[in-house]
C-alpha positions, 0 to 999 in steps of 0.5 A: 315028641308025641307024648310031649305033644298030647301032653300039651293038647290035652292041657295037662301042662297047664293043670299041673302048673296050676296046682304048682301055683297053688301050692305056692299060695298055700305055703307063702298063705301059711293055709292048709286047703282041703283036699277037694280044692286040689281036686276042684282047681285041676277039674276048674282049669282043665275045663275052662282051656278045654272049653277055649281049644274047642272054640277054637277048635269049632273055628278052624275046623280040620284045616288048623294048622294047630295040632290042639285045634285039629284034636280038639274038633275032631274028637269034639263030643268026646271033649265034650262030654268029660268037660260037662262032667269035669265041670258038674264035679267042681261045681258039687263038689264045691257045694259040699266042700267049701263055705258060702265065701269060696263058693260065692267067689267061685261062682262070682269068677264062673260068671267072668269066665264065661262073661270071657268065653262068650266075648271070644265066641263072638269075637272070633265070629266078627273078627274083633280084636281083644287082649286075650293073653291079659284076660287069660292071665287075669283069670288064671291067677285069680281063679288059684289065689281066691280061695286061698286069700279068704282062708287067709282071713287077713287084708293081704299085705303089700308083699302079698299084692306084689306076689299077684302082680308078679304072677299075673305079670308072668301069665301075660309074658307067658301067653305074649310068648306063645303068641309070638310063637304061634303068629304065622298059625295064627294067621293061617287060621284067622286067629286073632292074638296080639302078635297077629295084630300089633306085629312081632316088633311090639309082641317083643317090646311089651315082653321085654317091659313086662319081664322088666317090671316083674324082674324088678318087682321080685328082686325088690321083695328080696329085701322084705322083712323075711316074715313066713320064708317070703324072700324065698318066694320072691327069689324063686320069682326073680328065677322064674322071670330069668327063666322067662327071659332065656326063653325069649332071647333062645334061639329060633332053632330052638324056639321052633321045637316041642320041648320050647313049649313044653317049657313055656307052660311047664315054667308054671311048674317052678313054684312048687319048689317053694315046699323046699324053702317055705 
């Protein structure tokens, strides 16, 4: 368990399954990206959650009832440190491997990202409350697709929206999910989430509306005109919003375990599947 643990804290479930999506957006693209955009992605989403735990991590202290938070703050310089390095390399990297277009949305996504992290700084500070888990996805999903969509070079089509969509959908049920989980922690810590603010009862209506407006979405993409394998990319949707709703309706037993969040982040990891079909 304690691997898994680390695992998590250190954020390491989120960047493989940020890479996982982009795969999946290079192969339903039909794009080839450089190597550096890999390297660039995991640098970019590694730093940008390292950066949110150590917020977190600064406002809680020692008494956390999260282990991520507790970690985080504890070894804070160390953190730190690899984060300003982390994000020094994306940023050169960025400059010398990609065209003005990527370099000015990724600078354009940058300024959100931190617009974001400056807005949970003070709200954490003033006790406001904000939807984090919409904002988190928002971000999540357009910091892997940007780049991707302009190499396309063509006005992405309605299967292709949908396909956003859908994965935003995911990220916020997702992060919906883990706060639910983590509602009493949450309280313990003076966190805000949606689930410390609006109650159990409504975290678990507007899951289960969003798992079935994404459930119908993907199952309606099945019967797209099959162009570059996108009926395969929308049933590996359709089975990773089923994959989400057994999560949710799992039982508290289980739900209460290290391999119940492992899962929740690693449901990221399922579009990777799309180099068997795509």
């Amino acid at each position: 368990m304690r691997p898994m643990k680390w695992f998590h804290a250190l954020s390491l479930d989120v960047v493989i399954g940020a890479l996982a999506v982009g795969l999946f957006a290079s192969r339903v693209l039909q794009v080839s990206p450089p190597w550096c955009w890999w390297t660039v992605l995991a640098a970019s989403v590694w730093s940008v959650y390292t950066a949110d735990h150590l917020l977190d991590g600064n406002n809680t202290g020692t008494a956390s009832q999260m282990f991520r938070h507790q970690l985080h703050y504890r070894k804070r310089h160390v953190f730190l440190f690899f984060l300003i390095l982390s994000a020094i390399y994306a940023i050169t990297s960025s400059m010398f491997c990609f065209k003005w277009s990527v370099i000015f949305g990724g600078l354009a996504l940058g300024g959100l990202v931190l617009f974001y992290l400056l807005f949970v700084f003070v709200a954490r500070k003033n006790q406001i409350y904000f939807q984090k888990e919409l904002f988190v996805s928002l971000i999540y999903v357009l910091g892997i697709w940007f780049a991707p969509l302009i190499w396309h070079g063509v006005k992405p089509g309605f299967a292709i929206l949908m396909i956003l969509i859908i994965f935003f959908l995911f990220g916020w049920a997702d992060g919906l999910l883990i706060a639910s989980l983590d509602r009493q922690r949450d309280r313990d810590d003076h966190q805000q989430s949606f689930a410390t603010f609006y109650g159990q009862l409504k975290t678990h209506r507007l899951i289960i509306f969003i798992l079935a407006l994404s459930g119908v979405l993907s199952f309606g993409g099945l019967f797209f005109q099959n162009v570059n394998g996108i009926r395969a990319a929308f049933a590996l949707l359709f089975f990773m919003d089923l994959v989400l709703l057994l999560l949710f309706i799992a039982p508290v037993r289980f739900s209460k375990s290290n391999f119940y969040r492992f899962f929740l982040e690693a449901i990221f990891w399922l579009p990777a599947g799309v180099i068997f079909w795509i």
